[in-house]
C-alpha positions, 0 to 999 in steps of 0.5 A: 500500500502506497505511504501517500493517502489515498493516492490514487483516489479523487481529491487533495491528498497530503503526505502523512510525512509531512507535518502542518505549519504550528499555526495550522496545528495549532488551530486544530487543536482550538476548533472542536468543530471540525473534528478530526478532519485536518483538511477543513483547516487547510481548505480555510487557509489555502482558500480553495473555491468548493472546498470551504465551509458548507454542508458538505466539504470532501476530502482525499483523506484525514491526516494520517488515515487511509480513507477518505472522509466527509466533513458534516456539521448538520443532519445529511440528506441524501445526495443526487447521484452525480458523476464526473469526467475528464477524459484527457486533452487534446494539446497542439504544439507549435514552436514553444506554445501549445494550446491545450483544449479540455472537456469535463463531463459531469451528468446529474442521473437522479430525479432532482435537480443539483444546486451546486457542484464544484471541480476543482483541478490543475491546469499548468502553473501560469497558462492562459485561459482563453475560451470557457463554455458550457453546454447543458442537455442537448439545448442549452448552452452557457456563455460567460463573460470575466468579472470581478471575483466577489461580482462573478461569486455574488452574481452566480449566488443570486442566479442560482438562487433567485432563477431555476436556470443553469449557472456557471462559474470558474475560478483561481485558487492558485497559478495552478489549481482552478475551479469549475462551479455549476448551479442548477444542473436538471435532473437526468442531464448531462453537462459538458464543460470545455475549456482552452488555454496556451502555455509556453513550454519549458526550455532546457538550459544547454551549453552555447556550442549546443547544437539542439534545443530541448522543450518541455511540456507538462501537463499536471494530472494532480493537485495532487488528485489522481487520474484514472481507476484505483489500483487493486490494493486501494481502499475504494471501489473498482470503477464502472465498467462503462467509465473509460478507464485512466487517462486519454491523451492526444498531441500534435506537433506541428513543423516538426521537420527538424525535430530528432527526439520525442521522449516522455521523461515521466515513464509514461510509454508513448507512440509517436507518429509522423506525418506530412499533410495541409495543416493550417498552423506551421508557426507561431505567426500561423498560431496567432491567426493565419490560415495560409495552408502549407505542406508540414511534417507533423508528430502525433503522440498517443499513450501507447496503451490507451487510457491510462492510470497516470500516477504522475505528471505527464511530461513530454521532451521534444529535441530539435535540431537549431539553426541560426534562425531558431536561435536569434531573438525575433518580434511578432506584431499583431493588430487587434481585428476590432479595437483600432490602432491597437497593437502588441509587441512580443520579443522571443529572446532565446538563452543563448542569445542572452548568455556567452560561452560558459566556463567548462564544468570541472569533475574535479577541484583542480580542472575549473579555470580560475575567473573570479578573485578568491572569495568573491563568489559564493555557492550555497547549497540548501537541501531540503531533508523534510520529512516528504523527502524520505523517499527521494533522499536517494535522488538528493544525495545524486543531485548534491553530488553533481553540484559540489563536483561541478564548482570551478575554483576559487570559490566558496562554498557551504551546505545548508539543510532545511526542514522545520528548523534550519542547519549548514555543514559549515559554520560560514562558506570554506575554500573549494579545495580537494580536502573540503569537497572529499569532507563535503561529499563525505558528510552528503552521503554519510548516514546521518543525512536523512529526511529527519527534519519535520515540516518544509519550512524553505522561508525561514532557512532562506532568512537565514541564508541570505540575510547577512548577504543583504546586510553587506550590500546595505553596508557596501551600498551606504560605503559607495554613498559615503565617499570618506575613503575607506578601503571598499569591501569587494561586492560579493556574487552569490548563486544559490541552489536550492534542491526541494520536492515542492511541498512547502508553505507560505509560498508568496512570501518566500518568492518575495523574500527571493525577490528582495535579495535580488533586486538589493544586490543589483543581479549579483544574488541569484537563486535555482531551484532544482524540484525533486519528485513527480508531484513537484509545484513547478509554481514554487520552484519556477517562482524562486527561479523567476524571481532570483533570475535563475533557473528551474529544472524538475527530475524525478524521484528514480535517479535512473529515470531517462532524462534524470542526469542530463537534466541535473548537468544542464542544471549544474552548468546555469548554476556554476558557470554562466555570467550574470546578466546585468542592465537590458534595455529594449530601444525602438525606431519609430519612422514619424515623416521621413525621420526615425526617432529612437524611443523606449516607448515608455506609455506602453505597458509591457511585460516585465516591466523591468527588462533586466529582470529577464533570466538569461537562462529562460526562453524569455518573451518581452511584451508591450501593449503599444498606445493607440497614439502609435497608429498612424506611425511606422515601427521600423526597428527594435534593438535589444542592448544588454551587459554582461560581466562588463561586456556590452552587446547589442541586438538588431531583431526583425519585426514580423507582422502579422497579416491576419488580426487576431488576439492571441498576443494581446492575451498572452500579453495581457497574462503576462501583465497580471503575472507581474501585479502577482508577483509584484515586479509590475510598473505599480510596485517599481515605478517613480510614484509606488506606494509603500509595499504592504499598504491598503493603497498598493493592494487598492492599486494592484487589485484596480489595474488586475480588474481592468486588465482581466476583464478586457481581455477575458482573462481567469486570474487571481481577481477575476472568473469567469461567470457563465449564464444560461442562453438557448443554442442549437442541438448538437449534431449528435444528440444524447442518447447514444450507443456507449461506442458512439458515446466515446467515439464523440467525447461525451460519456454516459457513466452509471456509477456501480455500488461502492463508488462514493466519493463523498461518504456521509456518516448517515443511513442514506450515503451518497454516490458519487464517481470522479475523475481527476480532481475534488468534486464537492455536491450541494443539493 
């Protein structure tokens, strides 16, 4: 039996090795209400939509136990029969972007109306949610529009409440957990839900003589729910035999000419077949609303043994082969089709582009070439040995073992160890010789490096780590102001790595904490993050790695995973021998007449709003909403200036414009926007007139710009859903019923719940049934 809880049944599951927060258990102990059922604690804290307080709230498992259990604070009443699905996306994938379309198929089979139902499920850290609707019945189908979230929760209470018509509402509980909501759902009615979003796949650090590039899709299969039926040795019953059983998945990659390898790193056995046919998207520019057919190579790429149980996130690795082109920066300009003269900007930047040739990695202490004065620059090492990570010390203790023989000399260096408490190796950093890498080694694999160290606590040891590190730039910075001639101290340059499966709390405040070391140490300071697991929160570790200008790489548990060593050494190489980026400036010229005028165009929103936060090691995108006022002029050129370890470099990059107006841009723009107000890296926290962080007239701010931007745009964010109502619409080709073959065969599944299959389990004489696929479902009738 699986340590994890209930692993592979719908819901949220939390590791029994992992303690909660002393607040968290603290308030278990205060409120008697809630019994014994950890869960409520969490949900109130990590305010997930559909898992708050009601009637009923369900839950993967109670802390410690093995079954699932329902939180019930009145009498119960019996529950409609009401069955989920989420049969698997369809992803098309071009260049760097793929859109990923999404249906859930929920159908009510009792004589009695729902009034709520809530899914929760995940969604890749940070994609775009561009289409969302509902069709109910054969009839009837729900369009929505994005509100504020209090008016999208307000407006759909009041529907649902004062009409007997149906109602939706999707929302954002985290970057990576979203919610769909119902009301009113008929009784004997089936409900199909789709929803499409785009993401941007991960690149893959590789060293500048590399002649490929390496992309990463993920597709999450948990918060972590499970999809797919129950193993033999779980404590929940076998599914229906007419529910299909796991997950399907289909991808297309179009221009995939100059593709090598397609590859699941994730050990999930896929076919890939290749094919040359019209399709209507061979690049980016097709992607965002051309039509021009072209004869392409595509790759399809299927679960080679059909629906699946995924006890993982799927990953996919595609390698292609680079040319000149692929790896200079490059500008796409796209016209909206309706709002006049208005017009967005985005820059590709590749890595490569942004970073020279490393410093070979050393496999010993003696092979590194010396670049740096002794002593000024250092490399910290964090280990998470929380009680989560017994099962991956394994893959720890290799990952370490890299790191410590890939440092080139004449640094400094030292370990440090997480968990509830905090801990280092060495009392401060020490020389890289042989004598202190053998001893560093040495005390990584000796016995006593163990997963003994309670709960994940990442910010406090972080405090620790980087807080003398900002006190002497403090120091350094007011020697530079003060000019009395005193012998300056050397500024120093720090990389920290930290190695972590994921599992930690007060994620916003350690992202921030990464952020300040950055910013007070003007880029010297930069933090990697390097996720252990395959349940890792790419929220978390790409976070630290955005916000500390560095880089972020997953590996699995199995360190004999395909694809686990290369993804480590591409790791070690950003981490320990790539130059640190300094001040980017974005120029443009701007044809007025017959002159050119170079401008930075400071009255378009772009994002970043500060371009010297781009990670030299990401494959970065600079967007700008170009002001109306620019309509009638002409950009001509876009020039990307840039420093690096005191060399200075200028890029010329080619603008493209799109012929066909479309949104696409505009969207992804207009994500990336709501991503800075998030994260606080926008025009509003850095600009001349900020207000002062914390303060109710920043959050007033903030909250205000995020609004009107999410709700132009039709965006899900942190301050907006979507609100769905009810309106006719024409029967579907292939109405309901169906045969189960024709069912399948056109993505709508007729599912009859057998005995047992209760995913809410009330403790009364009449429990409900309940079936799920793929995410936490919670039922008010």
């Amino acid at each position: 039996m699986s340590p994890w809880n209930s692993i592979y049944a719908a819901g949220i599951f939390w590791d029994p090795d992992e303690p909660l927060p002393a607040e968290l258990q603290h308030e278990l102990h205060q409120n008697e209400s809630y019994g014994h059922d950890v869960h409520a604690h969490i949900a109130l804290h990590t305010q997930i939509p559909g898992s708050g307080p009601g009637p009923y709230a369900q839950f993967d498992a109670s802390y410690g136990s093995a079954k699932p259990k329902t939180l019930i604070r009145h009498p119960p009443t019996p529950l409609p029969q009401f069955t989920v699905q989420e049969p698997g996306p369809d992803v098309s994938i071009v260049q760097d972007t793929a859109k990923v379309a999404v249906t859930q198929l929920f159908w009510n089979d009792a004589s009695a109306p729902i009034k709520e139902a809530a899914f929760t499920f995940p969604l890749p850290n940070g994609c775009t949610v561009t289409e969302f609707t509902c069709r109910i019945g054969n009839s009837k189908i729900i369009r929505g529009a994005v509100k504020p979230k209090d008016d999208a929760r307000q407006a759909f209470r009041k529907h649902i409440r004062t009409q007997d018509t149906a109602a939706g509402l999707l929302e954002q509980a985290t970057p990576e957990i979203f919610t769909t909501t119902l009301g009113n759902l008929p009784a004997q009615t089936k409900v199909q839900v789709q929803l499409t979003y785009i993401t941007v796949l991960k690149h893959r650090f590789t060293a500048d003589d590399s002649q490929t590039t390496i992309t990463t899709l993920t597709l999450p299969t948990s918060i972590a729910p499970r999809y797919g039926p129950a193993p033999k040795d779980a404590d929940i019953a076998a599914a229906s035999t007419n529910v299909p059983e796991g997950l399907t998945l289909n991808v297309e990659i179009i221009e995939a000419g100059r593709i090598t390898t397609i590859t699941s790193p994730s050990s999930h056995a896929i076919t890939v077949t290749r094919q040359r046919g019209s399709q209507t998207a061979q690049s980016f520019a097709d992607l965002a609303g051309q039509t021009i057919e072209s004869k392409v190579e595509t790759a399809s790429v299927v679960l080679a043994d059909g629906p699946v149980l995924l006890e993982r996130d799927f990953v996919l690795d595609i390698t292609s082969s680079t040319n000149n082109e692929t790896q200079r920066p490059q500008a796409w300009l796209e016209h909206h089709p309706t709002l006049a003269n208005h017009k967005t900007l985005m820059l590709t930047l590749p890595a490569k582009s942004l970073t020279a040739t490393p410093l070979p990695i050393s496999t010993t202490a003696e092979a590194a070439t010396p670049s740096h004065p002794a002593g000024t620059h250092e490399i910290l090492l964090l280990a998470d040995r929380s009680g989560s990570m017994r099962r991956k010390i394994p893959a720890l203790q290799s990952a370490l073992h890299y790191f410590l023989k890939g440092i080139p000399l004449n640094r400094v260096f030292n370990i440090w160890c997480f968990g509830t408490s905090y801990s280092s190796w060495q009392p401060s950093s020490v020389a890289y010789t042989q004598e202190n890498l053998k001893n560093a080694l040495n005390w990584v694999q000796s016995p006593r490096f163990q997963a003994d160290m309670g709960g994940t606590e990442l910010f406090h040891a972080l405090e620790a780590m980087l807080g003398p590190i900002m006190e002497e730039e403090e120091e350094s910075h007011h020697d530079d102001e003060g000019g009395d001639g005193k012998e300056k101290k050397g500024k120093k340059i720090v990389d920290v790595i930290i190695l972590t499966d994921g599992q930690t709390w007060r994620l916003d405040q350690t992202i921030e904490l990464v952020r300040k070391a950055r910013d007070r140490s003007g880029g010297r300071v930069r933090v990697f993050a390097l996720g252990i697991g395959n349940r890792v929160s790419h929220a978390l570790v790409d976070g630290l790695a955005k916000a500390g200008g560095g880089y972020a790489e997953v590996v699995p548990e199995g360190i004999a995973a395909e694809g686990w060593e290369e993804r480590v050494v591409g790791m070690t190489k950003a981490a320990l021998v790539s130059r640190h980026l300094g001040p980017v400036r974005v120029v443009f010229g701007v044809r007025e007449g017959d002159k050119i005028i170079h401008s930075t165009l400071v009255d378009a929103k772009r994002s970043p709003a500060d371009v010297s936060a781009l990670s030299p090691f990401d494959h970065n995108r600079i967007y700008f909403h170009l002001p109306p006022s620019t309509g009638s002029k002409t950009l001509e050129t876009v020039h990307l200036e840039l420093e690096a370890d005191g060399q200075h470099t200028i890029f010329p990059i080619p603008v493209t414009v799109l012929p066909k107006p479309d949104t696409t841009l505009h969207k992804l723009a207009a994500r990336a926007m709501l991503d800075d107000l998030e994260r606080g890296t926008s025009s509003i926290h850095l600009g001349p007139h900020r207000p002062y962080p914390g303060t109710w007239e920043e959050t007033s701010l903030v909250r205000r710009e995020a609004e009107k931007i999410a709700c132009k745009w039709s965006l899900v964010s942190k301050w907006t859903s979507f609100f769905l109502a009810e309106e006719p619409c024409p029967p579907p080709a292939v109405p309901f019923p169906m045969s189960e073959k024709d069912l399948l065969a056109n993505g709508i599944i007729e599912v009859k719940p057998g005995p047992g299959e209760d995913l809410l389990q009330p403790r009364g004489p009449e429990p409900a049934r309940q079936h799920s696929r793929g995410g936490t479902c919670v039922v008010v009738s």
